[in-house]
C-alpha positions in Angstrom: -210.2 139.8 22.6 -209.9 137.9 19.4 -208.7 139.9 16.2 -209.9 139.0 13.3 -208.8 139.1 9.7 -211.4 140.9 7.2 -211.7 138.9 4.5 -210.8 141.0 1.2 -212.8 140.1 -1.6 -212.0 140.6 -5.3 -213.2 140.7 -9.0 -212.9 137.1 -10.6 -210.9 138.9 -13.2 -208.4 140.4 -10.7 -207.9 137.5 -8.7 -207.7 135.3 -11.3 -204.9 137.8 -12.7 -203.1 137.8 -9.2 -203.2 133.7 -8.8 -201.1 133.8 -12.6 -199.0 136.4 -11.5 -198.0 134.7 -8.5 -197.6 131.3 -10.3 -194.8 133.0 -12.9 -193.2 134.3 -10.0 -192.9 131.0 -8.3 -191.8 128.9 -11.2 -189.3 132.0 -11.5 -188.2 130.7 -8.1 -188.4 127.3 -7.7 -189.1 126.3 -11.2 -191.9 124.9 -12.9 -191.5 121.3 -12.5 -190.4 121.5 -8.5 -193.1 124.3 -8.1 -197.2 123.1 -6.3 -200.5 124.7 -5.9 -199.5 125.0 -2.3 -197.0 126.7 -2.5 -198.8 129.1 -5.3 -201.5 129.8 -2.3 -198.9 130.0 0.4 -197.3 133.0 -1.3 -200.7 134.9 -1.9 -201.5 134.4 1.6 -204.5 132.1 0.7 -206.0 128.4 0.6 -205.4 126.5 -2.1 -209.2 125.7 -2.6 -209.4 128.9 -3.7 -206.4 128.5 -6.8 -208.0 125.4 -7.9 -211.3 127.5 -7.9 -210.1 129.4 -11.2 -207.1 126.6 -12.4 -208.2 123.3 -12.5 -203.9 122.4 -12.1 -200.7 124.0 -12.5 -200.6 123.2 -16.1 -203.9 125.0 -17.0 -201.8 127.7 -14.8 -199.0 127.3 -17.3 -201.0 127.1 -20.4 -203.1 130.7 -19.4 -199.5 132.1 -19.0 -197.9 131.0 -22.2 -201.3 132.5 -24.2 -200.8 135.6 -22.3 -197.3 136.1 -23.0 -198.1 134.9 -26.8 -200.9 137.5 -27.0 -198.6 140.3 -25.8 -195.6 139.6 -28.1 -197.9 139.2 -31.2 -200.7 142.0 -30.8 -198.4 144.7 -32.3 -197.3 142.2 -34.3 -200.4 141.9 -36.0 -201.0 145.3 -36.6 -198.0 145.7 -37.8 -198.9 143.2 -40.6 -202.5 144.7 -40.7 -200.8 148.2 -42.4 -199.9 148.6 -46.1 -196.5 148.5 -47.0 -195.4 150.3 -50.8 -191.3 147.9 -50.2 -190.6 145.0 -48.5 -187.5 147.4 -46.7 -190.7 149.4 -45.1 -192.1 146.4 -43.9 -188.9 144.6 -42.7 -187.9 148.6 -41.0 -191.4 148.8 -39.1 -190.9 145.0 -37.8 -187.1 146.2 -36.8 -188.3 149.0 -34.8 -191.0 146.8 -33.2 -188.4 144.0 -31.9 -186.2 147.0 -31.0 -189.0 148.3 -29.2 -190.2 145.4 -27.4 -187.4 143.0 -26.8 -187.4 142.3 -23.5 -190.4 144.1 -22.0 -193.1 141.4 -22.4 -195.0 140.1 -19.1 -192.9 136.8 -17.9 -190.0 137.5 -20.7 -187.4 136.7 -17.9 -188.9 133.0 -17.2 -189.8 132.1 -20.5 -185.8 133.1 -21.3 -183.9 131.1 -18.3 -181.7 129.1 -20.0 -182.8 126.3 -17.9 -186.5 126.5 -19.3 -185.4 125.8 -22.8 -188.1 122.9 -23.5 -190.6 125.6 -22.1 -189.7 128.1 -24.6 -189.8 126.0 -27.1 -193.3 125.2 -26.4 -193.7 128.8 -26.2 -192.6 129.4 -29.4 -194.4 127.2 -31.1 -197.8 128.6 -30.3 -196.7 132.0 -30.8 -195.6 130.7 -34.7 -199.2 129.6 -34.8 -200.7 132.2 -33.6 -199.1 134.8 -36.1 -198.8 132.3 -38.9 -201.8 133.1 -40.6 -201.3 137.3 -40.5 -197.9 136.3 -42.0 -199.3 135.0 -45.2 -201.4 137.3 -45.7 -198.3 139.8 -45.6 -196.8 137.4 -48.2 -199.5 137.5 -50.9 -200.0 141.2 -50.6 -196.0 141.3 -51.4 -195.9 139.1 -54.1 -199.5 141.0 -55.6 -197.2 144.3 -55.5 -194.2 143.1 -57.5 -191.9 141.6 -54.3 -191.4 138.4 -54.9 -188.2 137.5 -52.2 -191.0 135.7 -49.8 -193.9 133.5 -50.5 -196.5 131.0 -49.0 -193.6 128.6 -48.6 -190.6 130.3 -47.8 -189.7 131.1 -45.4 -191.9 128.9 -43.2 -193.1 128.2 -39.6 -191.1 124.6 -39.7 -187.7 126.1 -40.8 -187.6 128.7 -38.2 -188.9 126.2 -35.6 -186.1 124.0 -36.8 -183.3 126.3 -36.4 -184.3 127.4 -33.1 -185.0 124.2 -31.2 -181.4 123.0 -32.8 -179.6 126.3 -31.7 -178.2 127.2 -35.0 -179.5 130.3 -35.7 -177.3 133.3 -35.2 -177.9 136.6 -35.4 -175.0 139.2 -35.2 -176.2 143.3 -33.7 -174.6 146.5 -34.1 -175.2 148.9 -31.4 -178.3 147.2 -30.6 -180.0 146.5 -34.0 -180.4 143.3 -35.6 -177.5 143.7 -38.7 -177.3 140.0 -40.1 -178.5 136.9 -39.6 -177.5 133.3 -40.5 -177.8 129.8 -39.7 -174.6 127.2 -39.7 -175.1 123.2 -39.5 -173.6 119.9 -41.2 -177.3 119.6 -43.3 -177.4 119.1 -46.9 -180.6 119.6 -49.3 -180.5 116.6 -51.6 -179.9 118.4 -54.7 -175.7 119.1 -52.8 -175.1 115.7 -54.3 -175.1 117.3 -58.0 -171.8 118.8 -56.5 -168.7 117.5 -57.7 -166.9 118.7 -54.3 -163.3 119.3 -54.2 -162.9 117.4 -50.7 -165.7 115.3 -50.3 -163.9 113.8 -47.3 -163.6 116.7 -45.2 -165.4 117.4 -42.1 -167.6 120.5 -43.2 -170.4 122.9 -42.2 -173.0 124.2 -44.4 -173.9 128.0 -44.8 -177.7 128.6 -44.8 -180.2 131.7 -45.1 -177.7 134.4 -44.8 -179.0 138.1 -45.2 -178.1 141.4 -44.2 -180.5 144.0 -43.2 -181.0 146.9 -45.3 -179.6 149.3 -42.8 -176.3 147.7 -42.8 -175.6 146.5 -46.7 -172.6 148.0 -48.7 -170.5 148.2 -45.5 -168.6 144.7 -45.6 -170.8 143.1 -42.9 -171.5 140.3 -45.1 -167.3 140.2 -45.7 -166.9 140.3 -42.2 -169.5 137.6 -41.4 -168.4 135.1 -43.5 -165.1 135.5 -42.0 -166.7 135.1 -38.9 -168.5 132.3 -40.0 -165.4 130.2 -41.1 -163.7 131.0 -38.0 -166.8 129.9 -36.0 -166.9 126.9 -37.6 -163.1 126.0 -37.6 -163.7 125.9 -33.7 -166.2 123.6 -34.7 -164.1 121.4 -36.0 -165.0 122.2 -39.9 -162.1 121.8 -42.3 -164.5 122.9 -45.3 -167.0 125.1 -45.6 -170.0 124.1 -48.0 -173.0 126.6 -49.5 -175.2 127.6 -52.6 -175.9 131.2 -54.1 -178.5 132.1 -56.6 -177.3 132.6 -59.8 -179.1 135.5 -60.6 -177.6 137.2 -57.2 -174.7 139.0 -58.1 -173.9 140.6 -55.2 -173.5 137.4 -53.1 -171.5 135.9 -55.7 -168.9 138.3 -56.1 -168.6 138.3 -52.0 -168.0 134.1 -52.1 -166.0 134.6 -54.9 -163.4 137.2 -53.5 -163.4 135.1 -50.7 -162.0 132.4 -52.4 -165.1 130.4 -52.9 -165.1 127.6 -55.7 -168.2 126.9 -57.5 -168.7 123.2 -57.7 -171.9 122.2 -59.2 -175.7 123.6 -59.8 -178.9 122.9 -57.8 -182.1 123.5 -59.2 -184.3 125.0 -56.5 -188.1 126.3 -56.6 -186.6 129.8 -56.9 -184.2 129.0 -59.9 -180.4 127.6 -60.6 -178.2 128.0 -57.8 -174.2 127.8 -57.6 -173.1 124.8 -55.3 -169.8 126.8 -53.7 -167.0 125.1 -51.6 -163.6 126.5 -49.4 -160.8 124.6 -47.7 -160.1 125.8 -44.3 -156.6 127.3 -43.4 -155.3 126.1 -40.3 
C-alpha cells in the first residue's frame, strides 16, 4: 500500500522566514553568485514554485536578508541614540558597551563577514549608514545644543566612513576586547597640505588621519604607542615619511607629535580652525 507524505502547512510569516533562512545558509555554502532557487527548495525539501511564491528571485531573497540583518544591528542602535546623554564620554561609553555587546551575534553576521563576500558587505554597509543616518544627527544637534561641540552635521559623515571602509584603511587597535584607538593611514592629501613647506617633498609618504583614543584608555601612552605602530606599519608599506595635521588649539596631540620628533611645516585653515601641518623622516 502506497504511503503518503502529509503535506505540512504553515503561516506565510513562518515560511517565508524558513525560505530566508535557508537561502543565507546556502549562499553560506555555495555562495551567493553560484547559489539557485533550486537548490534553495531542494534543501527545504520543497518545490521551487513554492520559493518563488514569496521571492519573486534570489535577489529579492538577498535584499529581504540584508534589511533584516540591517534592522537587527541598528534597533539598539537607535535607542541608544533615542536616550539623553549629559557628555559625549556617556554617549560614546553606552555605544561601546553596545558593540561590545553585539559584535558578532547578529542573524547572518558570519556571511555578510566572509572575506570573500566583501562587495556584499559593502552593499550591506551602505544601507545600514542610511538607515541610522538620520538618528545620528539628531544625536549631533542635541550635542552641540548642550555645549559639545567635537561632532556636527558634517563631521564626521556617512561618506568618510564609507570611504575608509570600502578602501580598507581604517584600523582599529583592542585591548582585551574593547575598542582602545582607532585611526586611518593612506597617501591622501586635503588640498590645503600644499600650504606645507615639507622638508622632503620627494619622499614616498603616508598620511595620518582621524586618530582618537577612547576615553577609557587616554593618559596611558596608547596614543605613544600607536603612532609608533603607525610608522612602523607604514615603513612596511614602503613610507619613508610620514605626513599629518593637529589642531592648534589641541595640546595634548601636539606635545605627543612633538616628543616624537614631529616637525611642524606649515598651517591649514580647516572648518574647525588653524591646524599644524606636521612632517617625520623615517629611520631605516
Amino acid at each position: 500500500m502506497e504511503r503518503k507524505t502529509a503535506r505540512i502547512s504553515k503561516e506565510p510569516g513562518v515560511r517565508r522566514q524558513e525560505i530566508l533562512d535557508t537561502a543565507m545558509s546556502v549562499f553560506m555554502e555555495k555562495g551567493y553568485e553560484a547559489a539557485t532557487m533550486r537548490d534553495i527548495a531542494a534543501a527545504m525539501h520543497v518545490v521551487p514554485g513554492l520559493c518563488y511564491r514569496y521571492f519573486e528571485s534570489k535577489q529579492m531573497l538577498y535584499d529581504t536578508a540584508i534589511e533584516q540583518y540591517v534592522k537587527d544591528i541598528t534597533h539598539p542602535m537607535i535607542e541608544r541614540l533615542k536616550e539623553k546623554d549629559d557628555s559625549l564620554d556617556g554617549f560614546l561609553d553606552k555605544m561601546e558597551q553596545l558593540f561590545i555587546q553585539t559584535d558578532g551575534k547578529e542573524k547572518y553576521h558570519h556571511f555578510f563577514h566572509k572575506k570573500e563576500n566583501h562587495d556584499l558587505q559593502m552593499l550591506m554597509s551602505v544601507k545600514l549608514c542610511e538607515t541610522i543616518e538620520p538618528y545620528m544627527e539628531e544625536k549631533l544637534r542635541e550635542m552641540n545644543e548642550n555645549g559639545i561641540p567635537q561632532w556636527d552635521e558634517i563631521y564626521p559623515c556617512r561618506d568618510d566612513l564609507l570611504h575608509d571602509m570600502e578602501q580598507q584603511e581604517l584600523y582599529v587597535g583592542k585591548i582585551e576586547g574593547k575598542a582602545a584607538v582607532a585611526y586611518v593611514l593612506n597617501q591622501e592629501c586635503d588640498d590645503e597640505y600644499q600650504n606645507g613647506t615639507w622638508l622632503y617633498p620627494d619622499a614616498n609618504y603616508y598620511v595620518i588621519h582621524r586618530l582618537c583614543v577612547s576615553s577609557h584608555f587616554q593618559k596611558q601612552g596608547i596614543g605613544t604607542r600607536t603612532v609608533q605602530h603607525i610608522e612602523e606599519q607604514a615603513k612596511n608599506m614602503g613610507a619613508e615619511t610620514i605626513r599629518l595635521d593637529a589642531f592648534t588649539l589641541n595640546p595634548h596631540a601636539l606635545k605627543l607629535y612633538e616628543k616624537l620628533g614631529y616637525k611642524e611645516v606649515g598651517i591649514a585653515n580647516f572648518r574647525k580652525g588653524k591646524f599644524y601641518l606636521m612632517e617625520k623622516e623615517l629611520s631605516r
